[in-house]
C-alpha positions as MATLAB code, in Angstrom:
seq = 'XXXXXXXXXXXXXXXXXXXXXXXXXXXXXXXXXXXXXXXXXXXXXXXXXXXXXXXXXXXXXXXXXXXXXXXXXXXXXXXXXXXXXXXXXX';
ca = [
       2.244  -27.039   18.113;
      -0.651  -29.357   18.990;
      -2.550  -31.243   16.227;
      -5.889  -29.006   16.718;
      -3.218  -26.141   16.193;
      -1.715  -27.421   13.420;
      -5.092  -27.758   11.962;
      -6.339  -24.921   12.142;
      -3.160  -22.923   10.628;
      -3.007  -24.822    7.963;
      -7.217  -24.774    7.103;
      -7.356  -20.986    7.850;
      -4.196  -20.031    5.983;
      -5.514  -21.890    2.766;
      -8.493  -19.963    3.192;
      -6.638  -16.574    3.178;
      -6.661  -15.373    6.532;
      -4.006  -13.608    7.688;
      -1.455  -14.322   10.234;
      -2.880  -12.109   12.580;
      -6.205  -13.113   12.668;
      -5.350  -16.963   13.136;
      -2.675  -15.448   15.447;
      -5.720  -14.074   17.716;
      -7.665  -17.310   16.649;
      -4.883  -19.522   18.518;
      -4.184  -16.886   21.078;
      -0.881  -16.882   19.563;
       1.880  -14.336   18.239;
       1.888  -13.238   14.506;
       5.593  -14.109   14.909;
       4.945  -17.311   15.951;
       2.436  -18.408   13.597;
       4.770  -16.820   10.421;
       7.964  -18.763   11.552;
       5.474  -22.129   11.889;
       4.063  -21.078    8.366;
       7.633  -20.339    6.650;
       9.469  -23.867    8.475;
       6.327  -26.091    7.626;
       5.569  -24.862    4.021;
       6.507  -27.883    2.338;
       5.045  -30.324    4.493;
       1.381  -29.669    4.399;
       1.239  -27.695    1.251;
       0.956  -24.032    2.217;
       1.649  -21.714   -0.446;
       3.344  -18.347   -0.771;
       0.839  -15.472   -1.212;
       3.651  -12.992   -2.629;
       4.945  -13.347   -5.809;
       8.422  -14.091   -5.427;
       9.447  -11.639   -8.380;
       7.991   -8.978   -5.521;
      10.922   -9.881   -3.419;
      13.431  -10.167   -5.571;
      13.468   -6.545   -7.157;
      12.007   -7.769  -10.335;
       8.633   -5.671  -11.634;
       6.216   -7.735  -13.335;
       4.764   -6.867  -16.514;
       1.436   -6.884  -14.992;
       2.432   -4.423  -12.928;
       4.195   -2.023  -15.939;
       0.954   -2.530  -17.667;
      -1.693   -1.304  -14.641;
       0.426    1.667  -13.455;
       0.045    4.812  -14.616;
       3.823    5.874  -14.635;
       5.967    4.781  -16.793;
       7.939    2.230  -14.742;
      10.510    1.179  -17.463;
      11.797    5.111  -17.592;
      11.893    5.457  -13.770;
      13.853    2.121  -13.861;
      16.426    3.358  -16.764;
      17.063    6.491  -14.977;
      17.546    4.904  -11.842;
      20.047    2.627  -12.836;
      21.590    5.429  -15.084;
      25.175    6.365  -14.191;
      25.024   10.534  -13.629;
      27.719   12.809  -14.178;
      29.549   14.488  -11.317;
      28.393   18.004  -10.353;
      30.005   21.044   -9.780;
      30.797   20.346   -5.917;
      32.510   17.506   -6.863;
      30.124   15.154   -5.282;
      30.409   11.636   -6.854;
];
C-alpha cells in the first residue's frame, strides 16, 4: 500500500465506511482492503465493528432483552439432549 492509501483506509474506516465503498474509493478489492484492515489493526488503531461475543456463539443480553422470542428457551431446547424415536434414529 502507498502512504495516500494507507491514509485514506485508515481515515474512512474510522469514519464508518464500509469496505466496499473505500474498496471503490481506492479502486481496490473488498478482499484486499479487509485483509489490509484485519493484518494492520493494531498498528494504526482500527477497531473491530462486531462485537466479538457475535462471533463466538455467545448472545448478549442486549440482544435477549430487544427480541421478541424468548432466546434463553430456544437456547435450552437446542442444547437439550432428545430421546430416540421410534425409527431408531439417534
Amino acid at each position: 500500500m502507498t502512504a495516500h492509501e494507507t491514509e485514506v483506509i485508515v481515515d474512512m474506516y474510522k469514519k464508518g465506511c464500509s469496505y466496499s465503498k473505500i474498496a471503490k474509493a481506492l479502486h481496490l478489492s473488498e478482499h484486499v482492503v479487509k485483509h489490509w484492515v484485519r493484518r494492520n489493526r493494531v498498528e494504526y488503531d482500527l477497531p473491530r465493528r462486531r462485537n466479538l461475543a457475535q462471533k463466538s456463539g455467545v448472545i448478549s443480553d442486549s440482544v435477549m432483552l430487544d427480541s421478541k422470542w424468548n432466546i434463553e428457551r430456544g437456547v435450552e431446547l437446542i442444547k437439550r439432549k432428545w430421546p430416540c424415536t421410534s425409527a431408531g434414529n439417534c
